[in-house]
BANU-60224 format. One record per residue: residue number from 1; residue in one letter; chain; x, y, z of N, C-alpha, C, O in turn. Coordinates in steps of 0.02 Angstrom, whole numbers, plus 50000, padded with zeros to 5 digits. Example, Ala and Ser with C-alpha at 12.3 -4.5 7.8 and 13.67 -1.06 7.14 Angstrom:
residues 2
 pos code unit n_east n_north  n_up ca_east ca_north ca_up c_east c_north  c_up o_east o_north  o_up
   1    A    A  50660   49716 50390   50615    49775 50390  50660   49835 50390  50712   49834 50423
   2    S    A  50642   49888 50354   50684    49947 50357  50645   50002 50394  50670   50057 50402
//
This chain:
residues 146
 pos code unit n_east n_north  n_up ca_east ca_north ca_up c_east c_north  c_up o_east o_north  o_up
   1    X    A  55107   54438 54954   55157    54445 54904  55124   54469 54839  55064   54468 54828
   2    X    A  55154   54482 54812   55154    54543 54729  55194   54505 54695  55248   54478 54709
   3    X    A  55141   54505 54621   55183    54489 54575  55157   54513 54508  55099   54512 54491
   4    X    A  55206   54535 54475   55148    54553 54385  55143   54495 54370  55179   54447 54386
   5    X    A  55081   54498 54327   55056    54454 54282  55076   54441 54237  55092   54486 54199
   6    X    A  55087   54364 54215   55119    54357 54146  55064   54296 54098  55008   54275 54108
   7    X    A  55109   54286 54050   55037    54237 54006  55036   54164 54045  54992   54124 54032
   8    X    A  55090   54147 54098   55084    54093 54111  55026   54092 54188  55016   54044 54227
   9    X    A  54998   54159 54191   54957    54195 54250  54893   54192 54225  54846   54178 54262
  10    X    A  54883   54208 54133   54821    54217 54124  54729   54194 54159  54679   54230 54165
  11    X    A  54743   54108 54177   54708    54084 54189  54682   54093 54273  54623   54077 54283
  12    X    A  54719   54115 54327   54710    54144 54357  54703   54198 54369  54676   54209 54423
  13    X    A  54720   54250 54333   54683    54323 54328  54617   54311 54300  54572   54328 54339
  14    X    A  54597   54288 54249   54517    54282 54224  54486   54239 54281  54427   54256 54281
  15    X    A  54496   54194 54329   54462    54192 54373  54453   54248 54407  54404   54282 54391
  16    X    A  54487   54269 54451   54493    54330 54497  54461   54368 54476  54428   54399 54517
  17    X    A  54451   54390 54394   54420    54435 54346  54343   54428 54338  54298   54469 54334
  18    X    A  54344   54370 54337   54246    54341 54320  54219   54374 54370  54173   54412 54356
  19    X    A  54244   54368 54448   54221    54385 54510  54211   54463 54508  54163   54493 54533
  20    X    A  54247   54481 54485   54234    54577 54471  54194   54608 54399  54170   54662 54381
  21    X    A  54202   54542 54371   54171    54576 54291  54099   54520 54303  54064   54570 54292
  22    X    A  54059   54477 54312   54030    54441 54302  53987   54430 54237  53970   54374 54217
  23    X    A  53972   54486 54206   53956    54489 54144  53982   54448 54075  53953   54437 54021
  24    X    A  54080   54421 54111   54111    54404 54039  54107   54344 54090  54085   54340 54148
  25    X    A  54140   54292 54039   54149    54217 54041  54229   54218 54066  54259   54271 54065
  26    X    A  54254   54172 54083   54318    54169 54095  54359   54155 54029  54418   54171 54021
  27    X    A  54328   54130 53991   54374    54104 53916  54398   54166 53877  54454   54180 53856
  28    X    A  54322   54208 53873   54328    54274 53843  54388   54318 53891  54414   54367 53865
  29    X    A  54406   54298 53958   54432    54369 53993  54492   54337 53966  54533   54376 53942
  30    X    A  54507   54273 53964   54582    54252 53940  54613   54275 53891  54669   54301 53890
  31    X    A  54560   54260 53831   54567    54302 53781  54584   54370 53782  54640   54389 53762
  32    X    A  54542   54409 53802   54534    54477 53795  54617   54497 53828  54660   54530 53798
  33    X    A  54624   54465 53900   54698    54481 53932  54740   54460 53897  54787   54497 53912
  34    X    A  54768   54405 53838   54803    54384 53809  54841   54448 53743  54897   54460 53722
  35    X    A  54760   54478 53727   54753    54533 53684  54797   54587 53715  54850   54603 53686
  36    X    A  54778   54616 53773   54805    54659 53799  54875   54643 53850  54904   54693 53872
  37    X    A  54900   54578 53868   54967    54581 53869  55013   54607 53819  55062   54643 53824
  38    X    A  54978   54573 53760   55037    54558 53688  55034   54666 53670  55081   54694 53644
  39    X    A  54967   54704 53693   54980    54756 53647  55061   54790 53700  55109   54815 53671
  40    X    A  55058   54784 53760   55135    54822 53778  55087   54873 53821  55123   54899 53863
  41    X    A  55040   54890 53826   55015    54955 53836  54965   54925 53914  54921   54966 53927
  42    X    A  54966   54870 53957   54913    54849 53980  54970   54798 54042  55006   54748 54039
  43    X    A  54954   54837 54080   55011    54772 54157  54958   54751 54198  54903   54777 54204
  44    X    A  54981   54695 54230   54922    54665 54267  54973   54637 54317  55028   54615 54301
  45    X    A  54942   54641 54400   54976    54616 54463  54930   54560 54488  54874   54555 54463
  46    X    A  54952   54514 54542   54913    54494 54565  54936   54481 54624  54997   54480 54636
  47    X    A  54886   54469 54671   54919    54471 54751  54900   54395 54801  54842   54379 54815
  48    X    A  54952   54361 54820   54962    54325 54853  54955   54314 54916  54980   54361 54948
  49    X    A  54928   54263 54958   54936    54250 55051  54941   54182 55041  54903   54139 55020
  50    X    A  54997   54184 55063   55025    54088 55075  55013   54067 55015  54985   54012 55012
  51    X    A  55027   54101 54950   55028    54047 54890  54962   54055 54868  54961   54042 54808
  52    X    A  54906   54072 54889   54835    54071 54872  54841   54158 54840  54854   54210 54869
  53    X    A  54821   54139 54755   54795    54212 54710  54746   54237 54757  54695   54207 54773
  54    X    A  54765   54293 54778   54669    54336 54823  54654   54400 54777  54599   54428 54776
  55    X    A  54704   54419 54742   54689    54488 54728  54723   54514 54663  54779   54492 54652
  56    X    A  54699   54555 54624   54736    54566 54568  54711   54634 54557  54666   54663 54587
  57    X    A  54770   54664 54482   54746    54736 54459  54765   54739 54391  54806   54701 54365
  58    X    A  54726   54797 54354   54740    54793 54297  54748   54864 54268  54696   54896 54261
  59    X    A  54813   54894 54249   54830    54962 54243  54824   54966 54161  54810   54913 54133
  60    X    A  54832   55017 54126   54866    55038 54065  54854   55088 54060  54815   55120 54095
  61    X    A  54895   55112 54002   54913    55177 53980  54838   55196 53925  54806   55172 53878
  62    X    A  54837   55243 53960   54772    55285 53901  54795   55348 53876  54824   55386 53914
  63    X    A  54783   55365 53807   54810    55403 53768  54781   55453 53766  54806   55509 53772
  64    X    A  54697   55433 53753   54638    55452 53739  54628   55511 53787  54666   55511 53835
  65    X    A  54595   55547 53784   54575    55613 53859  54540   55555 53892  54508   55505 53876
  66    X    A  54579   55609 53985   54551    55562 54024  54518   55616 54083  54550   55663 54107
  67    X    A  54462   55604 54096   54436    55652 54136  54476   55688 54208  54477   55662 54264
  68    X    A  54500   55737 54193   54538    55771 54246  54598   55775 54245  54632   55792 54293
  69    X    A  54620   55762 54190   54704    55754 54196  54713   55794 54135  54664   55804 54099
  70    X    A  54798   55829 54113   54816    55867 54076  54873   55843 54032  54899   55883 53992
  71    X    A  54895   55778 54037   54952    55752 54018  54925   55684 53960  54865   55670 53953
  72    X    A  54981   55649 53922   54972    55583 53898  55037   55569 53893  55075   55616 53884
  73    X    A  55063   55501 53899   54992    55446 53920  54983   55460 53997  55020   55492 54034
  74    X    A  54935   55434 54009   54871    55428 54093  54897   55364 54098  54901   55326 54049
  75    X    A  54914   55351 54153   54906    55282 54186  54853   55270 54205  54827   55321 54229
  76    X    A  54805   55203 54207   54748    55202 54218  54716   55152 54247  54706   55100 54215
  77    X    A  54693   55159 54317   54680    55097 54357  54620   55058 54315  54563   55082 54319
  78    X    A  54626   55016 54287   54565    54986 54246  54499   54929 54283  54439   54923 54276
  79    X    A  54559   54891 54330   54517    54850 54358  54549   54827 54429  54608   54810 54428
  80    X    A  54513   54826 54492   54575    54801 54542  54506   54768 54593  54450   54793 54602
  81    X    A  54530   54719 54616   54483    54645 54642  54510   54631 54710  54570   54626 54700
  82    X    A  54500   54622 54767   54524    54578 54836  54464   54536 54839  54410   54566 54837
  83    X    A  54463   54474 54843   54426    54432 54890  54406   54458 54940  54447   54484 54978
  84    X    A  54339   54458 54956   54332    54468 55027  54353   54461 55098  54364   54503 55141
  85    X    A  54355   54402 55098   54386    54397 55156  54466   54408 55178  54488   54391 55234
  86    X    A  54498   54431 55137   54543    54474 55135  54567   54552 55122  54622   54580 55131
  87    X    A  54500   54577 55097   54504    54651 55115  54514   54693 55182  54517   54660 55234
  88    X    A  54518   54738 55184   54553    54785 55228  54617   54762 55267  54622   54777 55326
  89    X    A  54670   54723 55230   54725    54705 55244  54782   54737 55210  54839   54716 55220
  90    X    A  54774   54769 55184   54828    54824 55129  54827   54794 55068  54824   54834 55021
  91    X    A  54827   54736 55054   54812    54714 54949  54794   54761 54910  54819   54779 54856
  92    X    A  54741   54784 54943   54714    54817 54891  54756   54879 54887  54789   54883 54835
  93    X    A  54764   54936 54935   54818    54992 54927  54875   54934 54893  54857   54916 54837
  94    X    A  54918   54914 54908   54975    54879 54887  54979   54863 54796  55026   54869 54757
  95    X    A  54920   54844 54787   54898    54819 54691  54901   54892 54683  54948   54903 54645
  96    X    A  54868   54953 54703   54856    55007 54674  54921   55043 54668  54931   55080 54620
  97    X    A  54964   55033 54712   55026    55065 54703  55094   55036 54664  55147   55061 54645
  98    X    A  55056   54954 54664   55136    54932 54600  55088   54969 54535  55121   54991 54488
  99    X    A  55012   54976 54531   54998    55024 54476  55031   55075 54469  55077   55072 54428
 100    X    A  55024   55111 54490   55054    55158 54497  55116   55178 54486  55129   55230 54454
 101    X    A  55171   55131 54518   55251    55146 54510  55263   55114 54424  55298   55143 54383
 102    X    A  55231   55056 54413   55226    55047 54315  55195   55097 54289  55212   55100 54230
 103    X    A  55157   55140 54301   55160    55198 54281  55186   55250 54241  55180   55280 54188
 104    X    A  55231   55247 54315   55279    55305 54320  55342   55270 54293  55386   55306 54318
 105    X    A  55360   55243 54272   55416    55180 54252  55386   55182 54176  55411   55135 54145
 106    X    A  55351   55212 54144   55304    55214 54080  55313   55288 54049  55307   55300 53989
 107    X    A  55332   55346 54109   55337    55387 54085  55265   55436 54094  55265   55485 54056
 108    X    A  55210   55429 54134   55164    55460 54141  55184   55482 54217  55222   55458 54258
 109    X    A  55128   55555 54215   55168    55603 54282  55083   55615 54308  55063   55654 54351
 110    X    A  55034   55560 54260   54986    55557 54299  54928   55498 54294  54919   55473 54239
 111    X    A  54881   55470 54361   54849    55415 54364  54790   55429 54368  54773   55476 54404
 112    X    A  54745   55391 54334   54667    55394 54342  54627   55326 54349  54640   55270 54329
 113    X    A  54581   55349 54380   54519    55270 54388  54474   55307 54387  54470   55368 54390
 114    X    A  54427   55257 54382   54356    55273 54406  54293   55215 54423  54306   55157 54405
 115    X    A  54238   55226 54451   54185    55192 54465  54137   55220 54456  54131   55280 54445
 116    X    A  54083   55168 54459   54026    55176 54456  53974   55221 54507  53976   55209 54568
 117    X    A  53918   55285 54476   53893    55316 54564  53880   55295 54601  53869   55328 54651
 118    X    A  53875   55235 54601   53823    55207 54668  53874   55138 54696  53859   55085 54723
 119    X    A  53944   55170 54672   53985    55100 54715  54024   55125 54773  54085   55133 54774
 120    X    A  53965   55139 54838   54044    55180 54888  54078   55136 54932  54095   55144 54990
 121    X    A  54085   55081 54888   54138    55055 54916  54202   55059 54894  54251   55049 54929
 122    X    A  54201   55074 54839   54256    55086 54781  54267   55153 54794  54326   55165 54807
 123    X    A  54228   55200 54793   54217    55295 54815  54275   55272 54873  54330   55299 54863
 124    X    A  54273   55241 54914   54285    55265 54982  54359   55230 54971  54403   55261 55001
 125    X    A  54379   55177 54939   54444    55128 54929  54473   55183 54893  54529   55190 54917
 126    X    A  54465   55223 54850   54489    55262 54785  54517   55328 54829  54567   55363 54819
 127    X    A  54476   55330 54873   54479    55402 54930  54536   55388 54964  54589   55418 54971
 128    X    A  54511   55330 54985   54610    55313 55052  54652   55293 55029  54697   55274 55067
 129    X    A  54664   55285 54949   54718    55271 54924  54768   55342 54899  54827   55341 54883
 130    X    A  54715   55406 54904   54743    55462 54873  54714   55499 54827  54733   55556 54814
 131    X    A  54662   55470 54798   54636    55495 54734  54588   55541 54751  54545   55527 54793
 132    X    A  54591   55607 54719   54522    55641 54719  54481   55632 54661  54487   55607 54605
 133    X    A  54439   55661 54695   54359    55658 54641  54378   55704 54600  54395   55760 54617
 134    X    A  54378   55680 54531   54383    55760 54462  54322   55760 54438  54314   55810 54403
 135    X    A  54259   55715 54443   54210    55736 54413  54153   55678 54446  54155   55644 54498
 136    X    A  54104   55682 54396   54018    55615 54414  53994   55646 54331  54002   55704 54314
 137    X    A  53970   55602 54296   53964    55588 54252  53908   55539 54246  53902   55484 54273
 138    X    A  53854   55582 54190   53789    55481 54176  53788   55479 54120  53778   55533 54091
 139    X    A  53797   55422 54080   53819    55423 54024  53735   55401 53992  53691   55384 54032
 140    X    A  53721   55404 53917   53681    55396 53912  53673   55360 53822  53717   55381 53785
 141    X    A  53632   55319 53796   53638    55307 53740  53581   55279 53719  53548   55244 53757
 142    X    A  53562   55291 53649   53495    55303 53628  53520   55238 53553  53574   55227 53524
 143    X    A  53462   55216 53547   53445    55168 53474  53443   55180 53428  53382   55176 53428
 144    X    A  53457   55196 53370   53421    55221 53297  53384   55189 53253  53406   55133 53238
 145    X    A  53332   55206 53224   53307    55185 53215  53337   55160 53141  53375   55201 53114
 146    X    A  53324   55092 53100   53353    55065 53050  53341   55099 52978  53367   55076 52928
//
């Protein structure tokens, strides 16, 4: 089962979230998602088996240029998570496509994601959902000196 996310969800999306971001804390993702419910611009799903959260996603609208696309706003797959032991059961296509239809329910006539080079697991999830490759990109950033 599917459901968007709401503030009374928060605390279970920042779990689900730690597991894909590990870098942030869960307090901070609460926060940060609390931020981005309230702006209007930021939907979040999460996906259900027997009542147990397994899976979630996190779309919004980007204004900003988005690599490969010609339109604004971009719908924009930001973040999308299955538990393991529930992957390759459709969740994950399923989160990507209520992305998708809020989207298009938003008024954008186009969707973007992306990953990291060296994640083909994500390459290959991004592939069977529909998406082509528009580019590879290494980003790079330097110190200055004081």
């Amino acid at each position: 089962m599917l459901v968007k996310a709401g503030r009374d969800d928060i605390t279970t999306l920042a779990g689900l979230a730690v597991q894909l971001w590990p870098d942030n804390s869960i307090d901070g993702l609460i926060d940060e998602f609390g931020q981005m419910m309230r702006s209007g611009t930021t939907q979040f799903f999460l996906a259900f088996d027997n009542g147990i959260p397994i899976g979630f996603a996190q779309c919004q609208l980007r204004r900003d240029y988005v690599e490969g696309t010609s339109t604004s706003p971009v719908g924009y797959l930001e973040g999308i998570f299955v538990q393991e032991a529930y992957r390759g059961k459709g969740y994950g296509r399923a989160l990507a496509a209520a992305c998708e239809a809020w989207a298009g329910e938003q008024g954008c006539s186009e969707f973007a994601s992306d990953c990291e080079l060296g994640n083909s697991n994500s390459l290959a999830f991004h592939k069977a959902i529909g998406f082509e490759e528009a580019g590879r990109i290494i980003c790079f950033t330097k110190r200055l000196k004081a």
